[in-house]
N, CA, C, O and CB atoms as a CASP TS submission, in Angstrom:
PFRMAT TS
TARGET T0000
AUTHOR 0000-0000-0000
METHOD Language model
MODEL 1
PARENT N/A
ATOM      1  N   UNK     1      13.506  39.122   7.028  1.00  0.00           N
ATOM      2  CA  UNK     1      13.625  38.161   8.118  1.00  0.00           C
ATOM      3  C   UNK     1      12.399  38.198   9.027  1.00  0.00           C
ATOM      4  O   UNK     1      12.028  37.075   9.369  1.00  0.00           O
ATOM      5  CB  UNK     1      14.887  38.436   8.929  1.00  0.00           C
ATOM      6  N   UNK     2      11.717  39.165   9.477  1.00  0.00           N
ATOM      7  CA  UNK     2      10.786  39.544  10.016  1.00  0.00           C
ATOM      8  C   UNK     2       9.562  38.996   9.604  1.00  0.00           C
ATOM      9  O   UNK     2       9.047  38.155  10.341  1.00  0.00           O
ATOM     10  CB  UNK     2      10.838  40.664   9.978  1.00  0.00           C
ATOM     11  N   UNK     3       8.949  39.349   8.465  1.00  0.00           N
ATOM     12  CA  UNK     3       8.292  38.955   8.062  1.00  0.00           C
ATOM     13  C   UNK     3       8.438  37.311   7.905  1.00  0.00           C
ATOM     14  O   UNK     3       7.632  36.454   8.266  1.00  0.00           O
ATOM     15  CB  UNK     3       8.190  39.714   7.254  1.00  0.00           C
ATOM     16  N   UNK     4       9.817  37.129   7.204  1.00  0.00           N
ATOM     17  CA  UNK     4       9.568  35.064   7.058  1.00  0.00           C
ATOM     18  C   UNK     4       8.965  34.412   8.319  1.00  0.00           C
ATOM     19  O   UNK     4       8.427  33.304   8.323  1.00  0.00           O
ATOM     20  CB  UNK     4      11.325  34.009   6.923  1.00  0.00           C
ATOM     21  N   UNK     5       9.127  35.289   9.485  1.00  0.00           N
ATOM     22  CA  UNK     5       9.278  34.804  11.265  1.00  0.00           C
ATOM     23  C   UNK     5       7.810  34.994  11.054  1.00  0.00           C
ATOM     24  O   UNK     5       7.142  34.033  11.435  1.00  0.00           O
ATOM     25  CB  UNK     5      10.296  35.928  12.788  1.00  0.00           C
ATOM     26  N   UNK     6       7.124  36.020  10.530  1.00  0.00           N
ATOM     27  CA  UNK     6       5.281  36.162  11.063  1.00  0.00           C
ATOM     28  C   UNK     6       4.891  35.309  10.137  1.00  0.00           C
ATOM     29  O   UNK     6       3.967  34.626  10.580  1.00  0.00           O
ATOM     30  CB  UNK     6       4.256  37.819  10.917  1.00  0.00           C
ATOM     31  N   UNK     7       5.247  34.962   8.764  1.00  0.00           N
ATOM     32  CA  UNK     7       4.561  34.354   8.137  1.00  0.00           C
ATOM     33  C   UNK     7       4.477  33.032   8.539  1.00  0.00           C
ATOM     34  O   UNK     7       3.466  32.388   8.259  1.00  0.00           O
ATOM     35  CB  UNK     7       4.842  34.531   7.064  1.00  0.00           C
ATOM     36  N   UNK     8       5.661  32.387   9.337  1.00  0.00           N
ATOM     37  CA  UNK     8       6.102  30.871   9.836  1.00  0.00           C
ATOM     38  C   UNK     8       5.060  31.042  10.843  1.00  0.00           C
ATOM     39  O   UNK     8       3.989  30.498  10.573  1.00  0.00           O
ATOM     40  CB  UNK     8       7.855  30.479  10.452  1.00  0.00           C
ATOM     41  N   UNK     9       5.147  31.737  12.041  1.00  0.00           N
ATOM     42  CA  UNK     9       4.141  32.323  12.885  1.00  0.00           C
ATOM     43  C   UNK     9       2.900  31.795  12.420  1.00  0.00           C
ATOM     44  O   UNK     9       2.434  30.691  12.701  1.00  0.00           O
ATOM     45  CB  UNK     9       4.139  33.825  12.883  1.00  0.00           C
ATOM     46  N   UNK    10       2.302  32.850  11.537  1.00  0.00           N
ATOM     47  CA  UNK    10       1.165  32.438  11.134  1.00  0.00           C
ATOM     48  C   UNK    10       0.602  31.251  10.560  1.00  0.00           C
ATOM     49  O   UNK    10      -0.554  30.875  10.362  1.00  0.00           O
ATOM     50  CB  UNK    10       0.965  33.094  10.564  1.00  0.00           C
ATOM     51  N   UNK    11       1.706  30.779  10.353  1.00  0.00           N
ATOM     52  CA  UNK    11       1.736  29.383   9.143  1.00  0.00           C
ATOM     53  C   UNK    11       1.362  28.234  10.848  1.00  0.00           C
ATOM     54  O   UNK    11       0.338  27.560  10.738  1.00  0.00           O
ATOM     55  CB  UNK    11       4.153  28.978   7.859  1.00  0.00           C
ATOM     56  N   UNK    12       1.696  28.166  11.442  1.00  0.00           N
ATOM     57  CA  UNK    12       1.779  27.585  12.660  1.00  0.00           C
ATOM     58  C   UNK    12       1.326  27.712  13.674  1.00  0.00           C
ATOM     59  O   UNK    12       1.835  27.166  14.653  1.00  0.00           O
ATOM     60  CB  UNK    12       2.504  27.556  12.950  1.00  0.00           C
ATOM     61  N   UNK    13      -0.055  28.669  13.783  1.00  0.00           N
ATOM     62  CA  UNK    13      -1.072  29.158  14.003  1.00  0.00           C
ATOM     63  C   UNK    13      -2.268  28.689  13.496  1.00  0.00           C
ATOM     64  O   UNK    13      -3.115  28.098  14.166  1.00  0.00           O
ATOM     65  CB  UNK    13      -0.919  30.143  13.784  1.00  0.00           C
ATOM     66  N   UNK    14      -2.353  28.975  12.196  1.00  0.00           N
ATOM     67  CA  UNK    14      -3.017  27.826  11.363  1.00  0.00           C
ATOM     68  C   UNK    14      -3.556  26.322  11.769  1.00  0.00           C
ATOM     69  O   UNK    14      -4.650  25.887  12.128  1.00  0.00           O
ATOM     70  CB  UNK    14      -2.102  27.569  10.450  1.00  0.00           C
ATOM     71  N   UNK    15      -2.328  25.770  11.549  1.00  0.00           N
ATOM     72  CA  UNK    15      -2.369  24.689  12.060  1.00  0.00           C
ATOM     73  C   UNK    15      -3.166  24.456  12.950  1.00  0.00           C
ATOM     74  O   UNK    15      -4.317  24.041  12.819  1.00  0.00           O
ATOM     75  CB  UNK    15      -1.469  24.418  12.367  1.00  0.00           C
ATOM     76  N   UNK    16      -2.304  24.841  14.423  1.00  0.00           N
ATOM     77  CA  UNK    16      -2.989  24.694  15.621  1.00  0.00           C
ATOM     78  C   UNK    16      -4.234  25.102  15.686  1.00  0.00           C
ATOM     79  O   UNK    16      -4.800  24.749  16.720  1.00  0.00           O
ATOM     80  CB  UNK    16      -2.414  25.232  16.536  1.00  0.00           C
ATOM     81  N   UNK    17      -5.157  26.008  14.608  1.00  0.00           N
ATOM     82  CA  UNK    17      -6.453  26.272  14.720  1.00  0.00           C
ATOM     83  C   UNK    17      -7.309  25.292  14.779  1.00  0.00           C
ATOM     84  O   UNK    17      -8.164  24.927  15.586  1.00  0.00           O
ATOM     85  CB  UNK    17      -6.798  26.964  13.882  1.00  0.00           C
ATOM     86  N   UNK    18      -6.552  24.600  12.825  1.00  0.00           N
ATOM     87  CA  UNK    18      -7.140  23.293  11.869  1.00  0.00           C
ATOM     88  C   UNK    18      -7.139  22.078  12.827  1.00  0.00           C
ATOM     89  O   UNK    18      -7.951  21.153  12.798  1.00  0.00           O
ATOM     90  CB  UNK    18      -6.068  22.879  10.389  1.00  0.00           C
ATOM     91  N   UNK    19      -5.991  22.243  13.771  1.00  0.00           N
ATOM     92  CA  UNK    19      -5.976  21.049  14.599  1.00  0.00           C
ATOM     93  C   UNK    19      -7.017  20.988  15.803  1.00  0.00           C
ATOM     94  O   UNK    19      -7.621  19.944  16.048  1.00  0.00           O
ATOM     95  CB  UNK    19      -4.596  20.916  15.144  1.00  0.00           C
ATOM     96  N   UNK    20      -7.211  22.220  16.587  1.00  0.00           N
ATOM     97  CA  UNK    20      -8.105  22.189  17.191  1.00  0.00           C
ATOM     98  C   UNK    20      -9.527  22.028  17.059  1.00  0.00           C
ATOM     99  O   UNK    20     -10.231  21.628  17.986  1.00  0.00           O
ATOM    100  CB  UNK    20      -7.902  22.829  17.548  1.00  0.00           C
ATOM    101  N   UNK    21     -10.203  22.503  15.284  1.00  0.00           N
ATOM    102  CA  UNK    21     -11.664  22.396  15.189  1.00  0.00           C
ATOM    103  C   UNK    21     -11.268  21.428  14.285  1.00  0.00           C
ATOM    104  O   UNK    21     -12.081  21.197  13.390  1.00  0.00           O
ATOM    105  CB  UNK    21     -12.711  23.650  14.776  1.00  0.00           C
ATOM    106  N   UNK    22     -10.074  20.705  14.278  1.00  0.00           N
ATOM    107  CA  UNK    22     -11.009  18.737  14.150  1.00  0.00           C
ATOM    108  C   UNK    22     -11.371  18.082  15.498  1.00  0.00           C
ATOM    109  O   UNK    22     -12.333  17.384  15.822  1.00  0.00           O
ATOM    110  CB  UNK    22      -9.749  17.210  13.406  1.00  0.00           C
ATOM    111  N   UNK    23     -10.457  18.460  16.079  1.00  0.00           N
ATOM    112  CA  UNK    23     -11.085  17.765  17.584  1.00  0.00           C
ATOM    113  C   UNK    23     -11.792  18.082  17.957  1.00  0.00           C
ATOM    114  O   UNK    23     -12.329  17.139  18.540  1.00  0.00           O
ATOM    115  CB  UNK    23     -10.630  17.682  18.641  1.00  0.00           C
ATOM    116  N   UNK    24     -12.471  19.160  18.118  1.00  0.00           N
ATOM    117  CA  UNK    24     -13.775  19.786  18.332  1.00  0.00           C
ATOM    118  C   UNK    24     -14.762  18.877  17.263  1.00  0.00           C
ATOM    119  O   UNK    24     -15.800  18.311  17.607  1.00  0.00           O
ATOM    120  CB  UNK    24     -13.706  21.567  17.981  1.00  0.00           C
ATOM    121  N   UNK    25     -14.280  18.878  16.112  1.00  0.00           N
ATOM    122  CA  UNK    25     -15.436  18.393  15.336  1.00  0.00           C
ATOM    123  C   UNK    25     -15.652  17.055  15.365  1.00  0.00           C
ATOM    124  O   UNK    25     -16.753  16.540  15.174  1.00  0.00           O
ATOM    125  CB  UNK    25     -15.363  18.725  14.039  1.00  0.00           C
ATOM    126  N   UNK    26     -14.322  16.283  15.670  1.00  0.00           N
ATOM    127  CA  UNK    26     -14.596  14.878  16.099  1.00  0.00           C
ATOM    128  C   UNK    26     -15.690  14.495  17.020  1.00  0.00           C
ATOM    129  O   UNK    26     -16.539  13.620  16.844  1.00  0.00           O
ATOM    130  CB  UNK    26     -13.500  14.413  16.679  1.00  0.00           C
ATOM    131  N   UNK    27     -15.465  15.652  18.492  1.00  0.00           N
ATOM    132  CA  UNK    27     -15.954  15.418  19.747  1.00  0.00           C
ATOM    133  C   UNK    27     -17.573  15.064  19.435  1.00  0.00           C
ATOM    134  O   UNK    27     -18.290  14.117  19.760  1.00  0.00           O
ATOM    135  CB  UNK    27     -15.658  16.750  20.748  1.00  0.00           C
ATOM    136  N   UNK    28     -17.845  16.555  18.474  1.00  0.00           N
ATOM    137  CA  UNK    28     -18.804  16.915  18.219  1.00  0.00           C
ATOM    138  C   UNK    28     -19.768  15.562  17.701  1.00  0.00           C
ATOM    139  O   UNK    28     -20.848  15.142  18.116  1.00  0.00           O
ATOM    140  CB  UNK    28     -18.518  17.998  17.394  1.00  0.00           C
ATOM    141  N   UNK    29     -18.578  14.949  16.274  1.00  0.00           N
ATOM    142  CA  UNK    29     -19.392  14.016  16.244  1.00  0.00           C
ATOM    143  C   UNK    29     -20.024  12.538  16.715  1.00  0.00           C
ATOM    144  O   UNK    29     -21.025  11.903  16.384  1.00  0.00           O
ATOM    145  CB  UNK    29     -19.231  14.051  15.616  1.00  0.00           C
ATOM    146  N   UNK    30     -18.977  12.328  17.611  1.00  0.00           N
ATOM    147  CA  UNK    30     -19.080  11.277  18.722  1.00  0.00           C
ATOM    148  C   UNK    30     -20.295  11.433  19.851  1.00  0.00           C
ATOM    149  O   UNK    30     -20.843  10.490  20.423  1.00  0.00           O
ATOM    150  CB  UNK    30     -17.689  11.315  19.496  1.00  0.00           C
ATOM    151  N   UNK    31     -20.572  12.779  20.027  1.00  0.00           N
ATOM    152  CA  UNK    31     -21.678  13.279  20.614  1.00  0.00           C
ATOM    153  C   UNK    31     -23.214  13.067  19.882  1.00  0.00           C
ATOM    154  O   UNK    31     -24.191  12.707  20.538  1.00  0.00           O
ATOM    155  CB  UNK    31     -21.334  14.675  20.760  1.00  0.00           C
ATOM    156  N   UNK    32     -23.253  13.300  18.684  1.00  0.00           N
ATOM    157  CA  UNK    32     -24.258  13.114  18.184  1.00  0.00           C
ATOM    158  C   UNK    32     -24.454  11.711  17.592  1.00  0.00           C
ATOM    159  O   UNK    32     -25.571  11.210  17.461  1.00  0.00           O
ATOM    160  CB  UNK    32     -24.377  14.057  17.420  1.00  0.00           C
ATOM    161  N   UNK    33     -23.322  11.109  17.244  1.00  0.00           N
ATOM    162  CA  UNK    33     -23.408   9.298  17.250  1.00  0.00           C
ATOM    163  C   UNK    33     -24.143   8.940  18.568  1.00  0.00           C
ATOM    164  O   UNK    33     -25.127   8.201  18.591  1.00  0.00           O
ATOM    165  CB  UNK    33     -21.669   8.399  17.298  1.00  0.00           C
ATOM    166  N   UNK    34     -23.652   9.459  19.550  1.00  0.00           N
ATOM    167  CA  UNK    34     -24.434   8.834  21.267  1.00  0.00           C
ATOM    168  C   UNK    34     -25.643   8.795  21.466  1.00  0.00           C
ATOM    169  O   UNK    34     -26.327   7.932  22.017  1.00  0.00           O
ATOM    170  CB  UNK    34     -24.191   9.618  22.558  1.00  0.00           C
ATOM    171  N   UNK    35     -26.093  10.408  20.690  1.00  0.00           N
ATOM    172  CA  UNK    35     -27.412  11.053  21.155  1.00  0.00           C
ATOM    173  C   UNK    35     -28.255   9.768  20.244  1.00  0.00           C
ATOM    174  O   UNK    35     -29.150   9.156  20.828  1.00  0.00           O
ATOM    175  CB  UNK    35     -27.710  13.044  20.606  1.00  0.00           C
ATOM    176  N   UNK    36     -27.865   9.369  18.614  1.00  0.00           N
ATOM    177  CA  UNK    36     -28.458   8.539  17.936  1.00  0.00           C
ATOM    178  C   UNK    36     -28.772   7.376  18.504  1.00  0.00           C
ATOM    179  O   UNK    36     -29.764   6.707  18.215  1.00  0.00           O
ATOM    180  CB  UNK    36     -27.892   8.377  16.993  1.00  0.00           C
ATOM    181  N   UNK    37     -27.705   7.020  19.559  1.00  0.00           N
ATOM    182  CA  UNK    37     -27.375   5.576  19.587  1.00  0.00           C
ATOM    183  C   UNK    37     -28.562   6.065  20.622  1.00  0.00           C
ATOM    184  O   UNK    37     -29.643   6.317  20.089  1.00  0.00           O
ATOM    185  CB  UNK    37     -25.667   4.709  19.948  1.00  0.00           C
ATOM    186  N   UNK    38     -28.464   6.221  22.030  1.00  0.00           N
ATOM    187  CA  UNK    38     -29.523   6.534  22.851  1.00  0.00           C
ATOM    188  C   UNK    38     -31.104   6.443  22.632  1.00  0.00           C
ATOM    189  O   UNK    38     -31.960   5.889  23.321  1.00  0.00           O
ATOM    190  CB  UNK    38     -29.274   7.652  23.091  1.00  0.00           C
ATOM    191  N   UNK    39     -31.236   7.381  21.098  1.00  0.00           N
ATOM    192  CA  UNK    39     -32.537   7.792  21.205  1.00  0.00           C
ATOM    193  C   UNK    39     -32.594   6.169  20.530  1.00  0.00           C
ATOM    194  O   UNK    39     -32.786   5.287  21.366  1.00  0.00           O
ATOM    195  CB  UNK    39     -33.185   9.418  20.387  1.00  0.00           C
ATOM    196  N   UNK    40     -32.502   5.906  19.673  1.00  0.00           N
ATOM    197  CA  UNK    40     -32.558   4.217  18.899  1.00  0.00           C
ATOM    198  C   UNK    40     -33.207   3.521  20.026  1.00  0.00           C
ATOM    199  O   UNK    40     -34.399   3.234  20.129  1.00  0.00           O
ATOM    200  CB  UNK    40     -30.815   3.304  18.467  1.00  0.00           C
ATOM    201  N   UNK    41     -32.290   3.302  20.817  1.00  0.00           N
ATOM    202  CA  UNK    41     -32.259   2.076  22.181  1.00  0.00           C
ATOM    203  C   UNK    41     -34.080   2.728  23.024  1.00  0.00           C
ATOM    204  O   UNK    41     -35.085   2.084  23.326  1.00  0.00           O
ATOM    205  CB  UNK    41     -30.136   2.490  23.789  1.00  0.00           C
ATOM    206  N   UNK    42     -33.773   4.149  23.132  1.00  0.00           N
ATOM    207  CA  UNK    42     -35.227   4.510  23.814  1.00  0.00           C
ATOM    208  C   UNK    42     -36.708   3.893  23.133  1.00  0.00           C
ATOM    209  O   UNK    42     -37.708   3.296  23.533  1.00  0.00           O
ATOM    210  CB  UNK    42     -35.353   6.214  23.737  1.00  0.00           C
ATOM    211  N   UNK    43     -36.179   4.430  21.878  1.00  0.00           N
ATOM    212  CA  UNK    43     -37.374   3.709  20.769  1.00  0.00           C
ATOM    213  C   UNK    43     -37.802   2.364  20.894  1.00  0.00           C
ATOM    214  O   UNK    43     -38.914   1.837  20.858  1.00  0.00           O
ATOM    215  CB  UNK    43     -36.900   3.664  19.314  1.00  0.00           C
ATOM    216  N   UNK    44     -36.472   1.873  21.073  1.00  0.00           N
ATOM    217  CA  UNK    44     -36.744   0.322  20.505  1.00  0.00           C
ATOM    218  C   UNK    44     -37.349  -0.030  22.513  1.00  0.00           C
ATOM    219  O   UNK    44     -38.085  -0.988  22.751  1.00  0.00           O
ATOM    220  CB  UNK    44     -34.638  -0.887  19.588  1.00  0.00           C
ATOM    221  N   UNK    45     -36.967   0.712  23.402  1.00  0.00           N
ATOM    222  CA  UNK    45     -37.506   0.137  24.548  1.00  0.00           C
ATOM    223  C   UNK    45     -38.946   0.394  24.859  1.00  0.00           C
ATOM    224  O   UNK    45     -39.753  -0.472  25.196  1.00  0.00           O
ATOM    225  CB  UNK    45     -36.756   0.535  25.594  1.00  0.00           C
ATOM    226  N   UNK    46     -39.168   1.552  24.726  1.00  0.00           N
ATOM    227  CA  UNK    46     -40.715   1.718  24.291  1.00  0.00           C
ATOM    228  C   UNK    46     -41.800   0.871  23.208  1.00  0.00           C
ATOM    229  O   UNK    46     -42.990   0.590  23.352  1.00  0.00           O
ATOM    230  CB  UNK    46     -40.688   2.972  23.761  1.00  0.00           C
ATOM    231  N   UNK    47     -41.019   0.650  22.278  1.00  0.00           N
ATOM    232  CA  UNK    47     -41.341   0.100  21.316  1.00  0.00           C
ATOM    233  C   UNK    47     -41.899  -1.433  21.976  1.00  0.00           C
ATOM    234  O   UNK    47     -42.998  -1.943  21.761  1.00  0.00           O
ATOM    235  CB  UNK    47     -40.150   0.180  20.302  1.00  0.00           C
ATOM    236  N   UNK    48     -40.750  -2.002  22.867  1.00  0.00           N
ATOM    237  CA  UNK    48     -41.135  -3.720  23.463  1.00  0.00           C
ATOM    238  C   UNK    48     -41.592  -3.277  24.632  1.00  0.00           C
ATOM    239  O   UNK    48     -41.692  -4.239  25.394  1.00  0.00           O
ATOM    240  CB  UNK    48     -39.782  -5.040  23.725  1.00  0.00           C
ATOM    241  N   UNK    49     -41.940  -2.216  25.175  1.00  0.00           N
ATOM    242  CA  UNK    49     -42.813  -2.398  26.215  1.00  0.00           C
ATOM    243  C   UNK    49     -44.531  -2.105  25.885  1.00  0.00           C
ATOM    244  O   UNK    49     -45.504  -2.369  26.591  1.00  0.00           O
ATOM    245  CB  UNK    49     -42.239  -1.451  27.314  1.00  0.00           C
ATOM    246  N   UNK    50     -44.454  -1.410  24.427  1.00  0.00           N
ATOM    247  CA  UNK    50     -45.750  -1.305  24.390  1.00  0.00           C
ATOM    248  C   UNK    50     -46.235  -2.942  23.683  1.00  0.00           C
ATOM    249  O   UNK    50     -47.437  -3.133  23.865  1.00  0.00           O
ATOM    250  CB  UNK    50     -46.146   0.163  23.486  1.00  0.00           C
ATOM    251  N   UNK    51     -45.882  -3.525  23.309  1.00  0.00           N
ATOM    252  CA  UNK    51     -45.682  -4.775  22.779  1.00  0.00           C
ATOM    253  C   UNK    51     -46.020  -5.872  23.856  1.00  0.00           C
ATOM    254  O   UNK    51     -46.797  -6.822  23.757  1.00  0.00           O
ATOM    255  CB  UNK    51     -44.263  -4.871  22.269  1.00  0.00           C
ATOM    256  N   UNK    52     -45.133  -5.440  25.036  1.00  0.00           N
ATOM    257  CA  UNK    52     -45.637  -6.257  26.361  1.00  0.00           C
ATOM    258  C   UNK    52     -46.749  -6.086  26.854  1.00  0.00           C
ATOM    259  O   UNK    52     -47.579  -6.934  27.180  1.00  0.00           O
ATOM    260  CB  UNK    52     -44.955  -6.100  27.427  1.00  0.00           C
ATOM    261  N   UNK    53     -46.797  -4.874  26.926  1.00  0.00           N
ATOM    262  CA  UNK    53     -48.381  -3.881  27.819  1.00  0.00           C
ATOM    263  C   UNK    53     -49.347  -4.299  27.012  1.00  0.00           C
ATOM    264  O   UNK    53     -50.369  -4.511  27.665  1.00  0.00           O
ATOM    265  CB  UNK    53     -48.509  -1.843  27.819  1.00  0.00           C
ATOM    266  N   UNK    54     -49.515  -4.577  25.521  1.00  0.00           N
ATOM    267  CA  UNK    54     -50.874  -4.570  25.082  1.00  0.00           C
ATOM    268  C   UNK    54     -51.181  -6.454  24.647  1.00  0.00           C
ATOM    269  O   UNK    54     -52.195  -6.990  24.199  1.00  0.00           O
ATOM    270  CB  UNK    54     -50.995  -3.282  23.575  1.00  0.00           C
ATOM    271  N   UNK    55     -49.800  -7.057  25.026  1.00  0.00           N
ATOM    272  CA  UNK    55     -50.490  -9.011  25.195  1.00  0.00           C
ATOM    273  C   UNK    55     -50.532  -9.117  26.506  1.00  0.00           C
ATOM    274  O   UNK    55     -50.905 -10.167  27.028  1.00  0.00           O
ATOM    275  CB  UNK    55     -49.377 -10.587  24.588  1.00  0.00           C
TER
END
């Protein structure tokens, strides 16, 4: 009985680990989608200002 209780335990532990480092890993990757999206937009603004600056 003991044991079925740690193994359920553990079994449900698990989980809550697996569940936590997807959300972590989601976060993670929503973070680095941003950083992409950001640096893109920087590029491309530099990009039309040097475009402006040199006509």
């Amino acid at each position: 009985m003991l044991v079925h209780l740690s193994l359920r335990s553990a079994h449900e532990l698990q989980l809550s680990v697996r569940l936590i480092l997807t959300l972590i890993n989601c976060i993670l990757q929503k973070i680095i989608a941003l950083q992409v999206l950001l640096i893109s937009s920087l590029w491309i603004l530099l990009f039309t200002l040097g475009i402006v600056v040199s006509v």
